[in-house]
C-alpha atoms as an extended CHARMM CRD file, in Angstrom:
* protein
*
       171  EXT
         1         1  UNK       CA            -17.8870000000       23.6900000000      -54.0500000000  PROA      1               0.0000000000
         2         2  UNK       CA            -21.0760000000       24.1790000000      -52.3970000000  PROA      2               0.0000000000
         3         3  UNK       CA            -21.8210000000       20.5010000000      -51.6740000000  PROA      3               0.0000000000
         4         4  UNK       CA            -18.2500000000       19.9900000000      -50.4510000000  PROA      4               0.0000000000
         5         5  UNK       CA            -19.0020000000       22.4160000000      -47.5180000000  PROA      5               0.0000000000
         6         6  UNK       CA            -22.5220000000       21.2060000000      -47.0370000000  PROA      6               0.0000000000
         7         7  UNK       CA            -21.3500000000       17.5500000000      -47.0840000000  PROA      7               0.0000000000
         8         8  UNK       CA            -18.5160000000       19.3840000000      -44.7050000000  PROA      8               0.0000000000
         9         9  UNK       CA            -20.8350000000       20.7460000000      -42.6560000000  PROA      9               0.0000000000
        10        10  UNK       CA            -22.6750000000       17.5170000000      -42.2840000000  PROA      10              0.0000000000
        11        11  UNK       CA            -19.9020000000       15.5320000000      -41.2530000000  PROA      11              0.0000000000
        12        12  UNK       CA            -18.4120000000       17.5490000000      -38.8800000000  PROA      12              0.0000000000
        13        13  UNK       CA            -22.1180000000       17.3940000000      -37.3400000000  PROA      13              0.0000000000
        14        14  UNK       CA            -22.0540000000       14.0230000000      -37.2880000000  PROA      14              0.0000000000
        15        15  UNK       CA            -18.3800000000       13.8370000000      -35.5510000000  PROA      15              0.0000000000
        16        16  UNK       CA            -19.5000000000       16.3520000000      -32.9060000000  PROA      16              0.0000000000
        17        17  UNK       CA            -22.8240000000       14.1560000000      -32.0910000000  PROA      17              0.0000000000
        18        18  UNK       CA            -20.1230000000       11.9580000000      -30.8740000000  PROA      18              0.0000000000
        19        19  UNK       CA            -19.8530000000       11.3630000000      -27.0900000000  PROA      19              0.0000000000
        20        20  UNK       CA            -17.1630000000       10.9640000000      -24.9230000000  PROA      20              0.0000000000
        21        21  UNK       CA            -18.0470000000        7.5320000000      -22.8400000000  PROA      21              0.0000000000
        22        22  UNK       CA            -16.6940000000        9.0440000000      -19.5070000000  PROA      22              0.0000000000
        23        23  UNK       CA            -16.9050000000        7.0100000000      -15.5580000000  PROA      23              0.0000000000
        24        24  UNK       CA            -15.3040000000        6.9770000000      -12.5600000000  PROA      24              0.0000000000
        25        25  UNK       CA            -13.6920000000        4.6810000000       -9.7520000000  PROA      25              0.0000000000
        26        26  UNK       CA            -13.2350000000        5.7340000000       -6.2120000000  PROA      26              0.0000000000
        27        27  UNK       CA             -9.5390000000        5.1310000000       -5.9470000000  PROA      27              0.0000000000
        28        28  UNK       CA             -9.7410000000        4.3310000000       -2.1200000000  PROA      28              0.0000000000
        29        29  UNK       CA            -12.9450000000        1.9760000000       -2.5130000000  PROA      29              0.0000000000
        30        30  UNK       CA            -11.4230000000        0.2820000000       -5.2260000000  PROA      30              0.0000000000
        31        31  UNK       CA             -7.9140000000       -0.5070000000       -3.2520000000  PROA      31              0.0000000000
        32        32  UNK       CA             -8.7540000000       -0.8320000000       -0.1330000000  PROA      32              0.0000000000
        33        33  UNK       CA            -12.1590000000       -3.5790000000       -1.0030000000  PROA      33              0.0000000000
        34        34  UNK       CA             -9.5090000000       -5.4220000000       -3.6670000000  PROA      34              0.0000000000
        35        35  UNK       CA             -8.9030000000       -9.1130000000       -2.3120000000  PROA      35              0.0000000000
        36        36  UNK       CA             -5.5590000000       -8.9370000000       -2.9600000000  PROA      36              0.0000000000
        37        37  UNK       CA             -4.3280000000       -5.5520000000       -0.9510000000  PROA      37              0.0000000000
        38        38  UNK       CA             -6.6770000000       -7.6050000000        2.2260000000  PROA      38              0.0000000000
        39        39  UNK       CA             -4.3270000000      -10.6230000000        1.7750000000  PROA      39              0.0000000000
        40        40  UNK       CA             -0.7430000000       -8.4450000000        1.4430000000  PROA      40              0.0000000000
        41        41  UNK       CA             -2.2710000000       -6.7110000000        5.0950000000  PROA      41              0.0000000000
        42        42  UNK       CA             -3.0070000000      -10.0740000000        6.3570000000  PROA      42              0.0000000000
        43        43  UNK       CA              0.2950000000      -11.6290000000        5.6040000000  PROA      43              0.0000000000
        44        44  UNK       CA              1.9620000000       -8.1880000000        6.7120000000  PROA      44              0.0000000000
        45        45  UNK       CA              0.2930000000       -8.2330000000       10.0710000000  PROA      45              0.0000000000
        46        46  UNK       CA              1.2060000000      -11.9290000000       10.7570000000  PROA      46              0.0000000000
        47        47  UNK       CA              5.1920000000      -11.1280000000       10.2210000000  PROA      47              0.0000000000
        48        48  UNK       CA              4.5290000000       -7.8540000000       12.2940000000  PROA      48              0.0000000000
        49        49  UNK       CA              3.1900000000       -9.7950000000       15.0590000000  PROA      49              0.0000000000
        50        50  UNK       CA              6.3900000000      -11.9260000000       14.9980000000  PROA      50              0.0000000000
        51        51  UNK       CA              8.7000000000       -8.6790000000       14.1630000000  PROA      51              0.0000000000
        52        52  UNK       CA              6.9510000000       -7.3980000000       17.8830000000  PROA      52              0.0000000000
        53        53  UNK       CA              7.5960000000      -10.8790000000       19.3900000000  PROA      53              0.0000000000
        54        54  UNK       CA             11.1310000000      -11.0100000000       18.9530000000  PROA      54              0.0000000000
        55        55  UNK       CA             11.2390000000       -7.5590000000       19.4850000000  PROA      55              0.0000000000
        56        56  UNK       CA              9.6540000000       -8.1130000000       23.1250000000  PROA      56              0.0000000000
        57        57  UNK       CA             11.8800000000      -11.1150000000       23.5660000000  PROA      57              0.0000000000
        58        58  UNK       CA             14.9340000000       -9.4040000000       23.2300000000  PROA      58              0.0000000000
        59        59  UNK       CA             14.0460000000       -6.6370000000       25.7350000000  PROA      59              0.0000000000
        60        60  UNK       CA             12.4390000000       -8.8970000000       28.3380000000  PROA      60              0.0000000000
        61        61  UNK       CA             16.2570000000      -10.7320000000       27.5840000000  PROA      61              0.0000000000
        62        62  UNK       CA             17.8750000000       -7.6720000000       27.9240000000  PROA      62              0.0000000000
        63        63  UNK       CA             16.4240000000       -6.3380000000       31.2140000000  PROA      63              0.0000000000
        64        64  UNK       CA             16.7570000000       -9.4310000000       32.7960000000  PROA      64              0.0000000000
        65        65  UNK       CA             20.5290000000       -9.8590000000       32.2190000000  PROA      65              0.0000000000
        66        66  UNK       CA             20.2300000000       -5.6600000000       33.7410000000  PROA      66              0.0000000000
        67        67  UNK       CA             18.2910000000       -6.6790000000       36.7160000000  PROA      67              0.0000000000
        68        68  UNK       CA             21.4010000000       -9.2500000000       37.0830000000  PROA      68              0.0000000000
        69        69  UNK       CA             23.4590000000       -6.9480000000       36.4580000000  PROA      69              0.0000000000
        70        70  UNK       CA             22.2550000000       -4.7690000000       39.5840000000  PROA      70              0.0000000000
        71        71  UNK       CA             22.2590000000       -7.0530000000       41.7310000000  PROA      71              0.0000000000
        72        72  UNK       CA             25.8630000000       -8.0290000000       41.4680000000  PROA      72              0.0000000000
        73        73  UNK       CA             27.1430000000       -4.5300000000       40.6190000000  PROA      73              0.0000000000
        74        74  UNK       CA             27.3540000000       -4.1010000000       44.3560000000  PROA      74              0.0000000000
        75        75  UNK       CA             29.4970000000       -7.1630000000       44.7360000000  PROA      75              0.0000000000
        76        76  UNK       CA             32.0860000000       -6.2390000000       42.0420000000  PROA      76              0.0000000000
        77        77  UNK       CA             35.1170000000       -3.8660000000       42.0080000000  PROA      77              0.0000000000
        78        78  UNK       CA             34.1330000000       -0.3680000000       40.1670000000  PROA      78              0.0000000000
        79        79  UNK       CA             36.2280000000       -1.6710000000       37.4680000000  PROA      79              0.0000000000
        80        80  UNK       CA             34.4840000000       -4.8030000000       36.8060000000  PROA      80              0.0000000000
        81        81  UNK       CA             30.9610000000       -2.9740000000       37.0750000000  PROA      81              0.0000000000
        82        82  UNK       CA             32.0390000000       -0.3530000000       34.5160000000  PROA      82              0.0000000000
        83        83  UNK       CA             33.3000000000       -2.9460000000       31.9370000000  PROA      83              0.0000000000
        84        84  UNK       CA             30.0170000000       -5.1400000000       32.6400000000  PROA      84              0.0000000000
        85        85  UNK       CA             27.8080000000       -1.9680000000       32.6420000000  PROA      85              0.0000000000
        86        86  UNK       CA             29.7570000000       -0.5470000000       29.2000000000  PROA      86              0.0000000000
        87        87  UNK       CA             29.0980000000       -4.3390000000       28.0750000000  PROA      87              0.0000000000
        88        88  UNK       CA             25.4850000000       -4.0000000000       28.5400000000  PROA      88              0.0000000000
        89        89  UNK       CA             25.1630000000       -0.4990000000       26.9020000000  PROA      89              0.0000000000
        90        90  UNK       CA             26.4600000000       -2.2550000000       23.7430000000  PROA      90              0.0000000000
        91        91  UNK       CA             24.2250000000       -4.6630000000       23.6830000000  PROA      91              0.0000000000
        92        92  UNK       CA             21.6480000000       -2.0910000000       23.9900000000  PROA      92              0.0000000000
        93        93  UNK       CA             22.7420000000       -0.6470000000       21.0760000000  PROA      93              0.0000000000
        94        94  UNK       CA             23.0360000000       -3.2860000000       18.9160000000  PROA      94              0.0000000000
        95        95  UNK       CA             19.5910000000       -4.4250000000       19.7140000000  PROA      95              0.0000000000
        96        96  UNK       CA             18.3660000000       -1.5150000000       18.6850000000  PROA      96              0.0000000000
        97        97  UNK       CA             19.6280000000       -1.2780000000       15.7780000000  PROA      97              0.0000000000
        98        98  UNK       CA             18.9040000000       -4.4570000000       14.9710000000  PROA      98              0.0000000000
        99        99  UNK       CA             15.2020000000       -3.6200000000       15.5080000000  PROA      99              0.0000000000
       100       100  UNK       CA             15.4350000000       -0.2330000000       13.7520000000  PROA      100             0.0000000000
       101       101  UNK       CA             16.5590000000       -2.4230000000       10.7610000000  PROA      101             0.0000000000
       102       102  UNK       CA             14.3930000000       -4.9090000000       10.4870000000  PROA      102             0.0000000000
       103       103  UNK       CA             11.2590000000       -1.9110000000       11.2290000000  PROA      103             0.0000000000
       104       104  UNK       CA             12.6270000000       -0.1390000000        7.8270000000  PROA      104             0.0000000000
       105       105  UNK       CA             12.9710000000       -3.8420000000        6.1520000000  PROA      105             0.0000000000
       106       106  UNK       CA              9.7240000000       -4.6320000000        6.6530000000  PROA      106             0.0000000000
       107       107  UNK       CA              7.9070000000       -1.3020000000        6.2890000000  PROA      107             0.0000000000
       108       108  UNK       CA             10.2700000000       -0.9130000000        3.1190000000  PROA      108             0.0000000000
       109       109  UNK       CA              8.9230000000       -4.2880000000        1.6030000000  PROA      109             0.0000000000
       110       110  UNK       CA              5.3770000000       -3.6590000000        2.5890000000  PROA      110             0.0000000000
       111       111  UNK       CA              5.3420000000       -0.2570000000        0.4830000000  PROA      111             0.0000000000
       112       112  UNK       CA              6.9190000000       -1.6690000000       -1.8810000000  PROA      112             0.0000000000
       113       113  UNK       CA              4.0930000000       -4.2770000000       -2.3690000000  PROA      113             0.0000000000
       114       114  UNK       CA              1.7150000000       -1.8590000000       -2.0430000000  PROA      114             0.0000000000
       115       115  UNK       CA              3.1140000000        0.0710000000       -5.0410000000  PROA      115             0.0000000000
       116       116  UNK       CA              3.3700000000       -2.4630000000       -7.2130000000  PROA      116             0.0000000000
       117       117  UNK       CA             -0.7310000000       -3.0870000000       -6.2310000000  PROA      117             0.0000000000
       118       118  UNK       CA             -1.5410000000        0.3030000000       -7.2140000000  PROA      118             0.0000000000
       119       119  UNK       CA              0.4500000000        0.0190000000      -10.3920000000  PROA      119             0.0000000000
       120       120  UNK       CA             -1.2210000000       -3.2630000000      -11.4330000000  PROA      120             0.0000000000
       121       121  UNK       CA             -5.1630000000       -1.7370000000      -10.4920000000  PROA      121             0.0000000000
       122       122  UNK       CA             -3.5480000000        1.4680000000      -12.5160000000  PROA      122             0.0000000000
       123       123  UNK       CA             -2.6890000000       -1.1650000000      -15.8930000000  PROA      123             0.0000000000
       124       124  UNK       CA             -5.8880000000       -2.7120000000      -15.4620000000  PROA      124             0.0000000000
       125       125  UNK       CA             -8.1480000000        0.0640000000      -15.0510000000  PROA      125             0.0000000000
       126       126  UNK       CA             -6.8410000000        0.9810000000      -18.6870000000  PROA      126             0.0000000000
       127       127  UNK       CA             -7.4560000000       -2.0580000000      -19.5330000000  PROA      127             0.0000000000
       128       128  UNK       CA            -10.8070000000       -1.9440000000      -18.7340000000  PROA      128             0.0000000000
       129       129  UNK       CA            -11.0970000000        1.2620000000      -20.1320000000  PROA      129             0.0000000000
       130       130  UNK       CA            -10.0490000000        0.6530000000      -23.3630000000  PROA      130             0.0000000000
       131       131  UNK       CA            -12.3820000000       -3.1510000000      -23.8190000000  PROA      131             0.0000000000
       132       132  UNK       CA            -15.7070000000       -1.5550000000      -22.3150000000  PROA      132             0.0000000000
       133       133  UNK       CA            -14.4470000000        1.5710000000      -24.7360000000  PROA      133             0.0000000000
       134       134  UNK       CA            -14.2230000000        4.6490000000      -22.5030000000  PROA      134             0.0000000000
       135       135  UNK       CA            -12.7780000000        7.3780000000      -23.5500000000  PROA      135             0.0000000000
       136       136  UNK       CA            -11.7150000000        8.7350000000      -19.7760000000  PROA      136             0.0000000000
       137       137  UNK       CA            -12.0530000000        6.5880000000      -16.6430000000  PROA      137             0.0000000000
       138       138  UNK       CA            -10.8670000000        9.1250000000      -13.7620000000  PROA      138             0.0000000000
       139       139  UNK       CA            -10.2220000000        8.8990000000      -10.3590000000  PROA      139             0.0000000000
       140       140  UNK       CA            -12.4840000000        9.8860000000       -7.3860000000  PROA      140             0.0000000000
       141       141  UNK       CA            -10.5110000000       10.6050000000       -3.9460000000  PROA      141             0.0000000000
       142       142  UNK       CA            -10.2670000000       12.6370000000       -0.8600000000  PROA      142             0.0000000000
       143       143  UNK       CA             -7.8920000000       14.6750000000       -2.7330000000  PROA      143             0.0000000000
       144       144  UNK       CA            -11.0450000000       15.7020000000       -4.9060000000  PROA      144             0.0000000000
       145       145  UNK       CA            -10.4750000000       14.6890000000       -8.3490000000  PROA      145             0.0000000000
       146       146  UNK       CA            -13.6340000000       14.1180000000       -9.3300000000  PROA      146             0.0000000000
       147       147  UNK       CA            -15.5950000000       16.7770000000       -7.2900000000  PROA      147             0.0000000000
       148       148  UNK       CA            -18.8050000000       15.2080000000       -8.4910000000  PROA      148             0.0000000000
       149       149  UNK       CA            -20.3550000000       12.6320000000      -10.4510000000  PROA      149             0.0000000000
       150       150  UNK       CA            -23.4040000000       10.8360000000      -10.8870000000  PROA      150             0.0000000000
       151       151  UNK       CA            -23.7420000000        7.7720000000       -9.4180000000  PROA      151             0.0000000000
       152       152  UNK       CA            -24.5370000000        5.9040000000      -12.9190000000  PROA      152             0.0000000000
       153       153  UNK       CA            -21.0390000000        6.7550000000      -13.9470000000  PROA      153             0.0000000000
       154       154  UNK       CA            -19.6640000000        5.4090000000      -11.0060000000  PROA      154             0.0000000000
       155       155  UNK       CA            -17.9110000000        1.7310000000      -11.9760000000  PROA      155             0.0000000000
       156       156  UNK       CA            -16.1370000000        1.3910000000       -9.0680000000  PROA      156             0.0000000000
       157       157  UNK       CA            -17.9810000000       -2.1320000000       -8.0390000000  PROA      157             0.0000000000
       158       158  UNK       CA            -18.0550000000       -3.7140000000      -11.1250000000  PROA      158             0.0000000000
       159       159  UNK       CA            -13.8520000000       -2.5810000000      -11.7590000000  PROA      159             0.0000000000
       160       160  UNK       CA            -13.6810000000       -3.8260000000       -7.9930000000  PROA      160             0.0000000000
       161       161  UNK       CA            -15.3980000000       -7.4010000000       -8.8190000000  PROA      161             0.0000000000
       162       162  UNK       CA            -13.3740000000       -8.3030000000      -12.0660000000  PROA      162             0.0000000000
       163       163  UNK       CA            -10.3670000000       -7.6220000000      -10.3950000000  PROA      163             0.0000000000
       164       164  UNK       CA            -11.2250000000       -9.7130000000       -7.3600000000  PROA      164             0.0000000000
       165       165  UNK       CA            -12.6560000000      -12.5770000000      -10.0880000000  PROA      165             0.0000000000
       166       166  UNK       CA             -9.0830000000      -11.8440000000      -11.9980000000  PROA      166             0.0000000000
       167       167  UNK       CA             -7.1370000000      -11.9620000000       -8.1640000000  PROA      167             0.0000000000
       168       168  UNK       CA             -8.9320000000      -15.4620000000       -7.6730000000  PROA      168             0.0000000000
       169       169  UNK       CA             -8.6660000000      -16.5250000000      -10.4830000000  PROA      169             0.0000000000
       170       170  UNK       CA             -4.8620000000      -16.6460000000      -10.2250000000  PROA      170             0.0000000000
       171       171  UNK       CA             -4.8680000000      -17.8070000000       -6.8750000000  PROA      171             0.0000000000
């Protein structure tokens, strides 16, 4: 019985010699320096530019057909001016709403890109994790998550260039 609890003992000594292989990423680093969220940004502000195009086209459109409008409303019965200037106001409207749309259609599809980036750096960060065996891999951010760690447990650039090398790889 004795050498149960000694060899007891001994391996519970042994288990508790045990480390925990613990690092951390800086979430916002990590995103923001990833290949991929630079080229969803890139290809977001090109049909953003074109969203503020048309956008510009359709007022410049619209005020010119109002400047018309003003200079003619003098030369029209009040009738005719209220239809015309009731005609316009609907257009107005419409625009804008069309606008408003296509502002929640695009900043809709944009987050939902971005979500689906932060899910996929989520999977592979486990990933990672689990092949270079950590135990925990947390998450450094202005929200303060990891209040402090030293800088040798910081993997952030070497998570950061296999998913780039992964990103290009695909590409």
């Amino acid at each position: 019985m004795k050498k149960i609890i000694i060899a007891g003992v001994a391996l519970f000594g042994l288990f508790s010699c045990q480390q925990d292989k613990i690092a951390f990423v800086d979430n916002t680093t990590l995103i923001n320096d990833y290949q991929e969220k630079k080229d969803i940004e890139s290809k977001f502000k090109g049909k953003l530019e074109t969203f503020e195009k048309k956008t510009d086209s359709l007022s410049r459109a619209l005020q010119a057909e109002a400047q018309a409008f003003q200079a003619e409303a003098s030369k029209m019965s009040q009738n005719k001016a209220q239809e015309k200037y009731e005609q316009l106001m609907q257009k107005r409207g419409q625009i804008q709403q069309q606008v408003q749309q296509e502002e929640m259609e695009l900043q809709q599809e944009s987050q939902e890109q971005i979500d689906s980036l932060v899910k996929k750096v989520r999977a592979f960060i486990k990933e990672y994790g689990k092949d270079k065996g950590y135990t925990y891999i947390l998450g450094a951010n202005e929200a303060g998550s990891v209040l402090y760690g030293e800088d040798s447990r910081d993997i952030t650039k070497e998570v950061l260039k296999e998913l780039n090398d992964k990103y290009s790889d695909k590409k």
